[in-house]
Every structure is written in C-alpha cells, then in structure tokens.
N, C-alpha and C positions, 0 to 999 in steps of 0.2 A: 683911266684905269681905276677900276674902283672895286672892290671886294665884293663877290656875289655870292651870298648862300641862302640856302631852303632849307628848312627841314622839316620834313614829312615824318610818318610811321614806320618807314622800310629799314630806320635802323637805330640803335641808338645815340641821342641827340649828338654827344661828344663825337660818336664816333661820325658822323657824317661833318660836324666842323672840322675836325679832323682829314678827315678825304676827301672835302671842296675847297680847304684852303691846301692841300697839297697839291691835289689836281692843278690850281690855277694857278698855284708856284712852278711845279712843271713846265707847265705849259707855254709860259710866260707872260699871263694876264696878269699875273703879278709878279712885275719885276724884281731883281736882286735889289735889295735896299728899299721896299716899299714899308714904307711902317703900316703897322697892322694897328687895328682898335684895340685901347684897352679892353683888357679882361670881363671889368665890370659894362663898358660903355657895348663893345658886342656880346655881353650876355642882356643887357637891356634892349639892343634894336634888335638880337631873334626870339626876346621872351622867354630864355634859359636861365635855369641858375648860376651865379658867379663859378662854381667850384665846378661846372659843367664843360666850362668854356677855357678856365684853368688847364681843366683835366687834357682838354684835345692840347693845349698851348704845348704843355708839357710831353705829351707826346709828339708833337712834332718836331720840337727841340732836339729830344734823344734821336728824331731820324734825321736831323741834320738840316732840315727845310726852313725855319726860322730861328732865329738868335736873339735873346734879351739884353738889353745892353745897358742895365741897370734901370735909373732913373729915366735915360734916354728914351726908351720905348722896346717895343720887337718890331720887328725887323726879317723881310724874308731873307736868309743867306744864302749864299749861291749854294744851293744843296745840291746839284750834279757832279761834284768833285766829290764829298761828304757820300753822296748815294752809289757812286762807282765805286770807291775804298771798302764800303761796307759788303756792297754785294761779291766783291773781288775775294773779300778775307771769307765770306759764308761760304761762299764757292770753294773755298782752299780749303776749307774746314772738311767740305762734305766729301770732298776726292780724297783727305787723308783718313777720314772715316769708314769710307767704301772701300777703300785701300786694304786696310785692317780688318775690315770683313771677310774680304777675301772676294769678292767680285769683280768682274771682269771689266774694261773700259765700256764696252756694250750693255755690259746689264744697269754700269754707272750711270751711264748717257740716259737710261730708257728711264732708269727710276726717275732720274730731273727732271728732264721732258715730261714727265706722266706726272710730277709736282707741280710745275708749271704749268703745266694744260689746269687742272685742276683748280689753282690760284686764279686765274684769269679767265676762268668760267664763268 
C-alpha cells in the first residue's frame, strides 16, 4: 500500500491532492492509521509548493480523513464515522431549513436529489 498521486491541469494542484488522497482513504488503499509523507517530503516528490500540499493536508483534516498527531506524523483516521456525523447534521440542517421555508417533503426530496445529481456529475 503505498500512496498514489498525479497531478495534471484539470484542477488545481491542492485540490486534486486533496481528492486522491481522500478517494484512496475511502476506498481503503489507504488504510486507517497509514501515515501519510511529510508536508515538505510530498510536496518534493509531486514538485509542489510546501504551502500547496499544507493547504490539501489541512483540508482534509477539517473533513475528518486524516489526523496530525503532533510530532508523530499524519495519519489517515477512520473518516467514515467523521464523514456520516457530518453529512447526517447537513442533512438535519437542510430539512429544518426547507421546513422553514415552507416546502413540501416532495419539493424537499427533489431539490437534494437535483443537488446531488449535480455534485456527482
């Protein structure tokens, strides 16, 4: 198991560190407790800036997919506990939101579904 990234033109640098090391945390090419490269050491083997590779770290953090553990290192955390809580509280968010609107459980359901199609386009 070993960390696989590319980065091409199709998005910017962070953000595709970003979403090939969450994708293969998902997925579980990389396991719960795999330590990840330093900061500097994978922004030297993809040829990014330090503060590039920072940036993705840091956002994956806030979504729950790796943990720093000081000096120790990072570290992927079991984010599917982390990833179900979050999306369970958005969820709750947006039914007491539509709620307040004044919309129907139908027109609730269509507008998520018609968000979701849209995200995963």
């Amino acid at each position: 198991m070993t960390l696989k990234i590319r980065i091409d033109d199709s998005a910017a640098p962070y953000e595709q560190v970003r979403a090939q090391i969450s994708e293969q945390a998902r997925a579980g090419a990389l396991p719960v407790g795999y330590k990840l490269p330093t900061v500097r050491g994978l922004a030297e083997e993809l040829g990014l800036a330090a503060n590039t590779v920072a940036k993705a770290y840091r956002a994956l953090e806030a979504d729950g997919v790796i943990e720093t553990r000081g000096r120790n290192g990072t570290f992927v955390a079991a984010a599917g506990d982390a990833a179900a809580k979050e999306a369970s509280a958005a969820a709750q968010a947006f039914a007491e939101r539509v709620r307040r609107l004044g919309l129907s459980e139908e027109a609730a359901l269509a507008a998520a579904r018609d968000a979701v199609r849209a995200a995963y386009a």
